[in-house]
N, C-alpha and C positions, 0 to 999 in steps of 0.2 A: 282430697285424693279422688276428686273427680275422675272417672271412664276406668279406676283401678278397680282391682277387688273389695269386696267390703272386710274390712277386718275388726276380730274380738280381741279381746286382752284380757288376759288374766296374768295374776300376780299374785306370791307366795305374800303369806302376811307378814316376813320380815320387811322391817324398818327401810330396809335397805331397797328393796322389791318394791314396797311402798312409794316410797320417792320417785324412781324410778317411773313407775306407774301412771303418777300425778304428772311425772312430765311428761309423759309418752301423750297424754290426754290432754294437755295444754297443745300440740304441736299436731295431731290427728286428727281425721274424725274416726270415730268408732261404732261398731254396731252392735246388738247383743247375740249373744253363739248363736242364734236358731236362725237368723239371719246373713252370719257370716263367713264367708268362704274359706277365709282362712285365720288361726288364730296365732297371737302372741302370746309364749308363757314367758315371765317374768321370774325367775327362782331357780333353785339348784335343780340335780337330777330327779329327785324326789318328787319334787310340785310337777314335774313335766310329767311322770309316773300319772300322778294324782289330774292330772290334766287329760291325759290321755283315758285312762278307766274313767271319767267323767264322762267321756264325748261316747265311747263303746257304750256307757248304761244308757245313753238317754239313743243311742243306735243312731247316731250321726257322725261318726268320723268324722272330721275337717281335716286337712293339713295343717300341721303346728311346726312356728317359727317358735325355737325356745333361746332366750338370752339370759347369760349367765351370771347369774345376783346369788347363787349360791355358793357349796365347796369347790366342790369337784369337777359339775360339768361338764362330763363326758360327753353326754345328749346334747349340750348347750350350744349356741352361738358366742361370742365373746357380745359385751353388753356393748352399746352406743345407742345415742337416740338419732343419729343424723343418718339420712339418708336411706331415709327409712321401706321409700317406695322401690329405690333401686335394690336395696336386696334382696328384696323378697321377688323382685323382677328376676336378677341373675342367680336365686337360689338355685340348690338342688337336692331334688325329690330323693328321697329314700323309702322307699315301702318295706313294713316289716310286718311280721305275719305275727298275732299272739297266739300261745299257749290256750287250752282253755282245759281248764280243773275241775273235774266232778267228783267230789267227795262222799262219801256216808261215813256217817259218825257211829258211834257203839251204841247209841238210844234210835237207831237207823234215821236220824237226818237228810235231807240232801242238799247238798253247797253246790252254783255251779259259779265258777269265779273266771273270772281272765288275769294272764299276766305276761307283760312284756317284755320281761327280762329272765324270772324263773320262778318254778313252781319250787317248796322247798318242804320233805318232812321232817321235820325235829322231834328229839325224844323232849318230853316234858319234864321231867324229872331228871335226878339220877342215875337213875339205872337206863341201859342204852336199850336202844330198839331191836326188835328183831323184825326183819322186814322182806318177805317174799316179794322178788322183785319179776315180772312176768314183759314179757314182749311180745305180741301180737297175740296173744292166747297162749304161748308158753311160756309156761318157766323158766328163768335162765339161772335162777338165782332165790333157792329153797330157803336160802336162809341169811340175810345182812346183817351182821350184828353190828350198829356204828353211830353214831349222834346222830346220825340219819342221812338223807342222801337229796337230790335236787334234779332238775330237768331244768336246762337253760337254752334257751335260744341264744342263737348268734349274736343279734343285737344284745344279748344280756351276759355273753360267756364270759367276759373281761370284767364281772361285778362279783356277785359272792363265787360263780362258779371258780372262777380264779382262784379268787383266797383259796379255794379247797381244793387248788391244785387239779383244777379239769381244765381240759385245752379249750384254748380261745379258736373259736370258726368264724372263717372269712364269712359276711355277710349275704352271699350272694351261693352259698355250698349248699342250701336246702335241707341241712344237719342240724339235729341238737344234740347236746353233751348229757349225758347220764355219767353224772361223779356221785359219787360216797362223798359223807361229810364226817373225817376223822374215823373210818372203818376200822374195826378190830378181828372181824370174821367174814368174809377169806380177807386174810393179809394181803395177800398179791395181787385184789383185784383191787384197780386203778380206775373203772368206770369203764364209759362205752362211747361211742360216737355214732350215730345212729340216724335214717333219711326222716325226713320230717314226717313222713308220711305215717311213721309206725306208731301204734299205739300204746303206751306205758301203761302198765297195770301196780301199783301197790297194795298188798295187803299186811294188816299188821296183823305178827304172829299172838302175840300176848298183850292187849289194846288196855287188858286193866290194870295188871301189873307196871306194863312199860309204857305210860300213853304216850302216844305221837301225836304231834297237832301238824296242820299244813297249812303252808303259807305260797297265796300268790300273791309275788310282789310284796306289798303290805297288808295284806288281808288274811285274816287267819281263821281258821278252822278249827277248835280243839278236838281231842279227842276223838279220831276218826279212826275206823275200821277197816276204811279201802278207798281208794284214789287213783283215777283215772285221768291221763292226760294225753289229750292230743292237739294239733297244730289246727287252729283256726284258719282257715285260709277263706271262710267267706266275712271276715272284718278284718281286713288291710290298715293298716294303720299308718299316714303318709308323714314323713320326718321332714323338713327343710333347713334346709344347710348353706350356709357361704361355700360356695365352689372349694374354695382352700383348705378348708374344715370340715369337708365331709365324713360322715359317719362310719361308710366303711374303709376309707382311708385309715382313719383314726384306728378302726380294729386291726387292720392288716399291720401298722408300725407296732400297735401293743405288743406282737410277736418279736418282735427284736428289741424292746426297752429294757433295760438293764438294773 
Protein backbone atom coordinates (compact mmCIF):
# COMPACT_ATOMS: atom_id res chain seq x y z
CA UNK A 1 0.00 0.00 0.00
CA UNK A 2 2.59 2.21 -0.97
CA UNK A 3 1.96 6.47 -0.98
CA UNK A 4 -1.56 5.11 0.89
CA UNK A 5 -2.26 5.57 4.47
CA UNK A 6 -0.76 3.55 7.04
CA UNK A 7 -3.36 1.08 8.42
CA UNK A 8 -4.11 -0.90 12.02
CA UNK A 9 -6.47 -3.87 12.33
CA UNK A 10 -7.98 -5.15 14.80
CA UNK A 11 -10.26 -8.03 15.14
CA UNK A 12 -12.92 -9.52 17.67
CA UNK A 13 -11.58 -12.82 19.02
CA UNK A 14 -14.34 -14.83 17.15
CA UNK A 15 -13.20 -17.48 15.07
CA UNK A 16 -14.78 -15.97 12.40
CA UNK A 17 -13.00 -12.26 12.85
CA UNK A 18 -9.92 -14.42 13.28
CA UNK A 19 -9.79 -15.82 9.96
CA UNK A 20 -10.77 -12.96 8.47
CA UNK A 21 -7.84 -11.15 10.12
CA UNK A 22 -5.22 -13.64 9.07
CA UNK A 23 -6.31 -13.04 5.66
CA UNK A 24 -6.51 -9.36 5.68
CA UNK A 25 -2.51 -9.70 6.92
CA UNK A 26 -1.66 -12.07 4.26
CA UNK A 27 -2.88 -9.49 1.46
CA UNK A 28 -1.59 -5.89 3.43
CA UNK A 29 0.77 -4.40 4.96
CA UNK A 30 -0.04 -3.20 8.56
CA UNK A 31 1.04 -0.90 11.20
CA UNK A 32 0.60 -0.83 14.82
CA UNK A 33 -2.38 1.83 16.18
CA UNK A 34 0.21 4.52 17.36
CA UNK A 35 1.43 4.66 13.98
CA UNK A 36 -1.67 4.36 12.11
CA UNK A 37 -3.95 6.62 10.32
CA UNK A 38 -6.52 4.86 10.14
CA UNK A 39 -7.93 1.57 11.57
CA UNK A 40 -9.71 -1.76 10.66
CA UNK A 41 -12.23 -3.40 13.01
CA UNK A 42 -13.00 -6.79 12.21
CA UNK A 43 -16.26 -7.91 14.68
CA UNK A 44 -19.76 -6.98 15.32
CA UNK A 45 -21.18 -3.71 16.72
CA UNK A 46 -19.69 -4.49 20.09
CA UNK A 47 -15.91 -4.78 19.20
CA UNK A 48 -16.23 -1.61 17.14
CA UNK A 49 -17.75 -0.07 20.56
CA UNK A 50 -14.69 -1.76 22.36
CA UNK A 51 -12.46 -0.30 19.56
CA UNK A 52 -13.43 2.91 19.74
CA UNK A 53 -13.24 3.49 23.81
CA UNK A 54 -9.79 1.89 23.23
CA UNK A 55 -8.41 4.70 20.98
CA UNK A 56 -10.45 7.70 23.31
CA UNK A 57 -8.33 6.03 26.49
CA UNK A 58 -5.06 5.99 24.98
CA UNK A 59 -6.41 9.99 23.46
CA UNK A 60 -5.71 9.17 19.86
CA UNK A 61 -8.92 8.87 17.89
CA UNK A 62 -8.07 7.46 14.48
CA UNK A 63 -10.88 6.93 11.89
CA UNK A 64 -12.18 3.40 11.92
CA UNK A 65 -13.28 1.26 9.02
CA UNK A 66 -15.47 -1.48 10.85
CA UNK A 67 -16.44 -4.79 8.73
CA UNK A 68 -19.02 -6.87 9.61
CA UNK A 69 -17.94 -10.54 11.21
CA UNK A 70 -20.55 -9.97 13.74
CA UNK A 71 -24.69 -10.05 14.39
CA UNK A 72 -26.08 -7.09 13.69
CA UNK A 73 -23.84 -4.55 12.37
CA UNK A 74 -25.42 -1.58 12.33
CA UNK A 75 -21.89 0.35 12.75
CA UNK A 76 -20.35 -2.06 10.29
CA UNK A 77 -19.21 -2.20 6.69
CA UNK A 78 -20.32 -5.57 4.97
CA UNK A 79 -17.16 -7.87 5.14
CA UNK A 80 -14.77 -8.49 2.00
CA UNK A 81 -11.15 -8.54 1.70
CA UNK A 82 -10.67 -7.21 -1.96
CA UNK A 83 -10.24 -4.12 -2.69
CA UNK A 84 -9.21 -3.06 -0.01
CA UNK A 85 -7.37 0.30 -0.78
CA UNK A 86 -10.29 1.55 -2.92
CA UNK A 87 -12.70 1.84 -0.20
CA UNK A 88 -11.29 3.13 2.21
CA UNK A 89 -10.25 5.81 -0.67
CA UNK A 90 -14.13 6.34 -1.81
CA UNK A 91 -15.22 6.06 2.09
CA UNK A 92 -17.34 8.35 3.90
CA UNK A 93 -16.53 10.09 7.00
CA UNK A 94 -19.04 10.34 9.81
CA UNK A 95 -18.08 12.10 12.88
CA UNK A 96 -19.84 11.48 16.05
CA UNK A 97 -19.61 13.33 19.19
CA UNK A 98 -19.44 10.97 22.66
CA UNK A 99 -21.28 11.14 25.81
CA UNK A 100 -19.07 11.62 28.72
CA UNK A 101 -20.39 10.21 32.25
CA UNK A 102 -19.34 11.46 35.63
CA UNK A 103 -20.48 9.52 38.31
CA UNK A 104 -20.19 9.23 42.28
CA UNK A 105 -20.95 6.26 44.01
CA UNK A 106 -22.64 6.06 47.79
CA UNK A 107 -18.89 5.30 49.32
CA UNK A 108 -18.49 8.93 47.22
CA UNK A 109 -16.23 7.36 44.23
CA UNK A 110 -15.67 9.14 41.00
CA UNK A 111 -16.12 7.32 37.41
CA UNK A 112 -15.51 9.48 34.56
CA UNK A 113 -16.55 7.11 31.52
CA UNK A 114 -17.36 7.89 27.69
CA UNK A 115 -19.92 6.26 25.55
CA UNK A 116 -21.03 6.31 22.16
CA UNK A 117 -24.06 5.18 21.95
CA UNK A 118 -25.70 5.77 25.63
CA UNK A 119 -25.25 6.30 29.14
CA UNK A 120 -27.82 3.99 30.85
CA UNK A 121 -29.17 3.80 34.92
CA UNK A 122 -30.46 0.52 36.04
CA UNK A 123 -32.13 -0.34 39.22
CA UNK A 124 -30.04 -3.36 40.60
CA UNK A 125 -32.28 -5.19 42.36
CA UNK A 126 -35.96 -5.52 42.47
CA UNK A 127 -37.30 -2.79 43.70
CA UNK A 128 -37.43 0.04 41.03
CA UNK A 129 -35.41 3.38 41.21
CA UNK A 130 -36.42 6.50 42.19
CA UNK A 131 -34.65 9.01 40.29
CA UNK A 132 -34.60 12.93 40.26
CA UNK A 133 -33.98 13.81 36.99
CA UNK A 134 -32.39 17.64 36.60
CA UNK A 135 -31.62 19.63 33.31
CA UNK A 136 -29.22 22.46 33.29
CA UNK A 137 -29.50 22.98 37.06
CA UNK A 138 -33.22 22.26 37.28
CA UNK A 139 -35.32 19.93 38.13
CA UNK A 140 -37.70 18.69 35.61
CA UNK A 141 -38.43 15.60 37.19
CA UNK A 142 -38.55 15.16 41.45
CA UNK A 143 -39.20 12.05 41.14
CA UNK A 144 -38.90 8.78 38.27
CA UNK A 145 -40.04 5.83 39.49
CA UNK A 146 -38.93 3.12 36.65
CA UNK A 147 -36.10 0.35 35.81
CA UNK A 148 -34.43 3.26 35.13
CA UNK A 149 -33.80 5.69 32.41
CA UNK A 150 -30.81 6.29 29.47
CA UNK A 151 -29.30 9.30 27.57
CA UNK A 152 -28.45 8.21 23.91
CA UNK A 153 -27.08 9.96 21.28
CA UNK A 154 -28.03 10.00 17.78
CA UNK A 155 -25.62 7.50 16.59
CA UNK A 156 -26.81 5.30 19.60
CA UNK A 157 -30.79 6.08 19.53
CA UNK A 158 -31.70 3.05 17.10
CA UNK A 159 -29.87 0.61 20.03
CA UNK A 160 -31.26 0.17 23.53
CA UNK A 161 -32.82 3.60 23.34
CA UNK A 162 -35.29 2.12 20.77
CA UNK A 163 -36.16 -1.05 22.55
CA UNK A 164 -37.33 1.37 25.30
CA UNK A 165 -39.46 3.09 22.95
CA UNK A 166 -37.26 6.67 22.65
CA UNK A 167 -37.12 8.33 19.18
CA UNK A 168 -34.52 7.61 16.78
CA UNK A 169 -32.45 11.20 15.81
CA UNK A 170 -31.30 11.96 12.38
CA UNK A 171 -27.45 12.07 12.98
CA UNK A 172 -26.66 15.39 12.01
CA UNK A 173 -29.98 17.18 14.64
CA UNK A 174 -27.38 18.00 17.54
CA UNK A 175 -30.02 16.11 19.97
CA UNK A 176 -30.01 13.38 22.31
CA UNK A 177 -32.92 11.32 23.67
CA UNK A 178 -33.70 11.35 27.45
CA UNK A 179 -36.27 8.03 27.63
CA UNK A 180 -37.41 6.09 30.72
CA UNK A 181 -36.71 2.52 30.88
CA UNK A 182 -40.09 0.81 31.63
CA UNK A 183 -41.43 3.89 33.89
CA UNK A 184 -44.11 3.42 36.49
CA UNK A 185 -44.08 7.19 37.88
CA UNK A 186 -45.46 9.74 35.92
CA UNK A 187 -47.23 7.26 33.65
CA UNK A 188 -47.43 9.73 30.81
CA UNK A 189 -44.08 10.80 30.71
CA UNK A 190 -42.50 9.40 27.57
CA UNK A 191 -39.05 11.05 27.89
CA UNK A 192 -37.57 14.19 26.28
CA UNK A 193 -35.47 15.23 23.28
CA UNK A 194 -33.10 17.57 24.18
CA UNK A 195 -29.93 19.99 22.25
CA UNK A 196 -26.65 18.28 22.90
CA UNK A 197 -25.55 21.01 24.56
CA UNK A 198 -27.59 20.52 27.79
CA UNK A 199 -26.50 19.05 30.68
CA UNK A 200 -28.23 15.84 32.40
CA UNK A 201 -28.09 15.59 36.03
CA UNK A 202 -29.17 12.24 37.83
CA UNK A 203 -29.67 11.65 41.39
CA UNK A 204 -30.81 8.60 43.13
CA UNK A 205 -33.45 9.22 45.75
CA UNK A 206 -32.99 6.05 48.06
CA UNK A 207 -29.32 4.63 46.66
CA UNK A 208 -29.44 1.90 49.59
CA UNK A 209 -32.60 0.71 49.52
CA UNK A 210 -33.05 0.86 45.63
CA UNK A 211 -29.23 0.74 44.11
CA UNK A 212 -28.90 1.87 40.57
CA UNK A 213 -25.75 1.15 38.79
CA UNK A 214 -24.75 3.16 35.44
CA UNK A 215 -23.65 1.98 32.38
CA UNK A 216 -21.69 3.66 29.45
CA UNK A 217 -21.96 1.52 26.69
CA UNK A 218 -20.38 -1.42 28.39
CA UNK A 219 -18.99 -0.13 31.40
CA UNK A 220 -20.59 -0.15 34.59
CA UNK A 221 -20.59 1.70 37.64
CA UNK A 222 -22.55 0.13 40.70
CA UNK A 223 -24.05 1.67 43.15
CA UNK A 224 -24.01 5.26 42.39
CA UNK A 225 -25.52 8.51 44.04
CA UNK A 226 -25.43 10.97 41.17
CA UNK A 227 -24.49 11.12 37.39
CA UNK A 228 -23.75 13.57 35.30
CA UNK A 229 -23.79 13.63 31.55
CA UNK A 230 -22.84 15.75 28.96
CA UNK A 231 -21.80 15.86 25.07
CA UNK A 232 -18.03 15.61 24.55
CA UNK A 233 -17.44 17.60 21.68
CA UNK A 234 -13.70 18.04 22.18
CA UNK A 235 -12.99 13.79 21.19
CA UNK A 236 -14.81 13.49 17.81
CA UNK A 237 -14.87 10.20 17.00
CA UNK A 238 -14.57 9.59 12.95
CA UNK A 239 -16.92 6.61 11.42
CA UNK A 240 -15.89 5.34 7.68
CA UNK A 241 -18.52 3.95 5.54
CA UNK A 242 -18.95 2.70 1.94
CA UNK A 243 -20.95 5.70 0.28
CA UNK A 244 -23.98 3.33 0.05
CA UNK A 245 -24.02 2.22 3.64
CA UNK A 246 -23.61 5.29 5.34
CA UNK A 247 -24.41 5.60 8.86
CA UNK A 248 -26.68 8.21 8.79
CA UNK A 249 -28.59 7.02 5.96
CA UNK A 250 -28.88 3.90 7.86
CA UNK A 251 -30.54 5.90 10.93
CA UNK A 252 -32.78 8.10 8.79
CA UNK A 253 -34.52 4.61 6.94
CA UNK A 254 -34.64 3.08 10.75
CA UNK A 255 -37.57 5.71 10.87
CA UNK A 256 -39.76 3.97 8.39
CA UNK A 257 -38.81 -0.01 9.00
CA UNK A 258 -41.63 -1.84 9.69
Amino acid sequence: MSGERKLALAASPSSQAQEAAKELRQRYEWFPPSEAEIMVALGGDGFLLQTLHAMLDRHRPIPVFGMNLGTVGFLMNSWSPDLLENRLMAARAIRVAPLRMEATTVDGQSHSLSAINEVSLLRETRQTAWIEVSVDQRVVLPELVADGVLVATPAGSTAYNFSAHGPILPLESSMVALTPISPFRPRRWRGAILPDRTRIRFRVLDPVKRPVSAVADQREVRDVARVEITVDRGSPLTLLFDPEHALDDRIAMEQFAI
